[in-house]
PLY file of the C-alpha trace (Angstrom):
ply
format ascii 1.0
element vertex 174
property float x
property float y
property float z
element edge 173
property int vertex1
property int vertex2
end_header
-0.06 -9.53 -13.52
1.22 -12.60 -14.37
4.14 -11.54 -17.03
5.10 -9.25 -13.59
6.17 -12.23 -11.67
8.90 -13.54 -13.77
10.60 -10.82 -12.45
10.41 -11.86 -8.74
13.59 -14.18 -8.71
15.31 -11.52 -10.26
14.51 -9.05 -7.56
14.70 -10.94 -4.62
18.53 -11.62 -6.04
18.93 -7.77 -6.02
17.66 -6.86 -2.86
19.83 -9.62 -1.16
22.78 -8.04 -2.79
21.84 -4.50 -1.94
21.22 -6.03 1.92
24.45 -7.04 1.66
26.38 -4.27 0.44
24.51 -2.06 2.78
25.62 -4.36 5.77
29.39 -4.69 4.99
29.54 -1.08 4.32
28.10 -0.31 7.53
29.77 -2.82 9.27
32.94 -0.89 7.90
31.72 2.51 9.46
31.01 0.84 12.91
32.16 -1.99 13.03
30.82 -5.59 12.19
29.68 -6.24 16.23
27.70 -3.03 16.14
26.24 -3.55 12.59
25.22 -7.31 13.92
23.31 -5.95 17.15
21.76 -3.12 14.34
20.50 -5.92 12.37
19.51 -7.70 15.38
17.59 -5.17 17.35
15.56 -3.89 14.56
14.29 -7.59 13.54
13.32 -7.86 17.69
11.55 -4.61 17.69
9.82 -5.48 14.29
8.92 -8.87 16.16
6.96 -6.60 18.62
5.74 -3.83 16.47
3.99 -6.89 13.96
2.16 -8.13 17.32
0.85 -4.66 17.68
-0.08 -3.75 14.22
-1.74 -7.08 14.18
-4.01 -6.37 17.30
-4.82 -2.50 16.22
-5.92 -3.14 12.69
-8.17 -6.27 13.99
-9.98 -3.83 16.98
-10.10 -1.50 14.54
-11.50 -3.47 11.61
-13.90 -4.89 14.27
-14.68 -1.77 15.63
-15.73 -0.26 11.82
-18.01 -3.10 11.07
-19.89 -2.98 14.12
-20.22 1.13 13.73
-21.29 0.34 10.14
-19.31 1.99 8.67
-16.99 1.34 5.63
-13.87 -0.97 6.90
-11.49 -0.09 3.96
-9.38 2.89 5.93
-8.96 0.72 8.84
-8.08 -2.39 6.69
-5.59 -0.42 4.08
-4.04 1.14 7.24
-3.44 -2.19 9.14
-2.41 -3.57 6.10
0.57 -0.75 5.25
1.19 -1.32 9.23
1.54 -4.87 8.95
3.76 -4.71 5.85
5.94 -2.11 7.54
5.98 -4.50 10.93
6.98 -7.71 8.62
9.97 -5.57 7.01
11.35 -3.99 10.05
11.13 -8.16 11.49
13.37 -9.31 8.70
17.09 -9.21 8.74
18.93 -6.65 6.91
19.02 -2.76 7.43
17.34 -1.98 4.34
14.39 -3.55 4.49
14.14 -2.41 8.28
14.49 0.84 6.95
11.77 1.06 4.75
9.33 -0.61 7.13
10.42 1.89 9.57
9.76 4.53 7.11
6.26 2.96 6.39
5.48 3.54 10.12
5.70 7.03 10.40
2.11 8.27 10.26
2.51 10.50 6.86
4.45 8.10 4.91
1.98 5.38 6.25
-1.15 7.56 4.94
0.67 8.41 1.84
1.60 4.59 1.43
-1.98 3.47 2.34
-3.53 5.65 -0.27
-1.89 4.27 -2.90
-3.07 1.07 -1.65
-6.56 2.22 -1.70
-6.35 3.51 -5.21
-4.83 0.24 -6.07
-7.66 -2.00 -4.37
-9.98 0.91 -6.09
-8.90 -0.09 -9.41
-9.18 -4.00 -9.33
-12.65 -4.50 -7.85
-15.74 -3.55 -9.33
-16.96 -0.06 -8.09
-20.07 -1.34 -6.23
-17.52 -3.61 -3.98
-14.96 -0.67 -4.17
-18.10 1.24 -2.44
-18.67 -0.69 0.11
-14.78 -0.53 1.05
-14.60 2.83 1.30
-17.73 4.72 1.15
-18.90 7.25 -1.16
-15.97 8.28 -3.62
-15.08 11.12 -5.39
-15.74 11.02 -9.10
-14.71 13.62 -12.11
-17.36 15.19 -14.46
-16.71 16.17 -17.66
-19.51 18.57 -18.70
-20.06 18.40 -22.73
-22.58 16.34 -24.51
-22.83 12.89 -24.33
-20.56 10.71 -26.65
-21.64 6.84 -27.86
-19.71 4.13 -26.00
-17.62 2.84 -27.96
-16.64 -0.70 -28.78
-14.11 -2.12 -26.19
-10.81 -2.58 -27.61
-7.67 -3.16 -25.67
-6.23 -0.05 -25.96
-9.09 1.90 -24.92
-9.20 3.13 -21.09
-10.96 1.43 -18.47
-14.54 1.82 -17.63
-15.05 4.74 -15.87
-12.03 6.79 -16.92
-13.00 9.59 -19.83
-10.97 10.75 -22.22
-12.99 13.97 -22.41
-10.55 16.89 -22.42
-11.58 20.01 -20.11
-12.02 21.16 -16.60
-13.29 18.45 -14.24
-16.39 19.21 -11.97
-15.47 17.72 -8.81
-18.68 15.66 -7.08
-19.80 13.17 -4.66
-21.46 9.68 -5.88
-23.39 8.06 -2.98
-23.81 4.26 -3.76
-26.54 3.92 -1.44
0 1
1 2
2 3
3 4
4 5
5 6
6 7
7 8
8 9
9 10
10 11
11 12
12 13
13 14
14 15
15 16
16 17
17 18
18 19
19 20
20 21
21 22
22 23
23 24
24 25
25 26
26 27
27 28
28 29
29 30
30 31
31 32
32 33
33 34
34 35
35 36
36 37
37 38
38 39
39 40
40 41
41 42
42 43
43 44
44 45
45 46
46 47
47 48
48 49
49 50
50 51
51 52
52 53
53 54
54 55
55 56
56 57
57 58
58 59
59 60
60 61
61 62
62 63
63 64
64 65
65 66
66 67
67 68
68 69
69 70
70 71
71 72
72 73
73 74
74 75
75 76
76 77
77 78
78 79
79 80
80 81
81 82
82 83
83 84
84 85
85 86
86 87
87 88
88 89
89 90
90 91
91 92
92 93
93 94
94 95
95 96
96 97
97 98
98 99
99 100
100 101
101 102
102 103
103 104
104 105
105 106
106 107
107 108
108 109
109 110
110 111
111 112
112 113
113 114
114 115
115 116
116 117
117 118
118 119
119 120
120 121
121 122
122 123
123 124
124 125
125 126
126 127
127 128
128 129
129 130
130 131
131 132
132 133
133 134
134 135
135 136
136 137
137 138
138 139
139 140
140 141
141 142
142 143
143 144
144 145
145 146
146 147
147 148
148 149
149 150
150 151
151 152
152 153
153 154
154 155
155 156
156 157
157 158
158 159
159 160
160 161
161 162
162 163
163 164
164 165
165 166
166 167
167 168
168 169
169 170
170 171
171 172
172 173
């Protein structure tokens, strides 16, 4: 995680340069008054949209946990909402455009499972459970193997290296 960030500087200097090009060459094609009110009206409307996103994924966070149910949908969904909101607020028309995209429903489902799988993967699968409810798991039928010593370059717990057809099956943590 950490060796990741190093990189950060490096990409916010990219993506200012790509905003950039982006807005002088459509400033070009319509001209730099037009491109301005662009840039302009899709920060305002983010501005609104990251009010709304806000509210819905609170009511229906709130709304889960009182139902008893599993909050992790409804939390992964406002999140990807939220994120989408907060880009669409900043200034520049690519960043506004990918928010935008992650507010259209099937990007936004597509976008919040890969945050699921994501939160999946860095929280133990008891807490991972309670997120999201029962999960589905692959078998691997064959005899059982010993567990080997860890060693960095083994998989994580949980993931087999068992060639062969996966049984598909439910695991209820309750």
């Amino acid at each position: 995680m950490r060796r990741g960030l190093k990189f950060v500087p490096l990409a916010l200097l990219l993506l200012t340069l790509l905003e950039l090009a982006v807005f002088v060459l459509v400033g070009r094609a319509v001209g730099f008054g037009a491109a301005l009110l662009l840039v302009f009206a899709a920060s305002l409307l983010g501005l609104v949209l990251l009010r709304r996103e806000g509210m819905r994924a609170w009511r229906r966070f709130r709304a889960a946990a009182q139902a008893g149910q599993p909050p992790g949908p409804q939390v992964t969904d406002g999140l990807v909402g939220l994120v989408g909101a907060l880009l669409l607020a900043l200034p520049g028309l690519v960043s506004g455009a990918v928010g935008l995209l992650l507010l259209v429903p099937p990007l936004r489902r597509l976008a919040g499972g890969g945050v699921r799988r994501t939160a999946e993967r860095r929280v133990s699968s008891m807490v991972a459970g309670d997120l999201f409810g029962p999960r589905r798991v692959r078998v691997y039928p064959g005899a059982p193997q010993p567990a080997p010593a860890p060693s960095p370059q083994s998989p994580p717990a949980g993931q087999s290296t068992q060639p062969g057809p996966a049984i598909e099956g439910e695991i209820v943590d309750r």
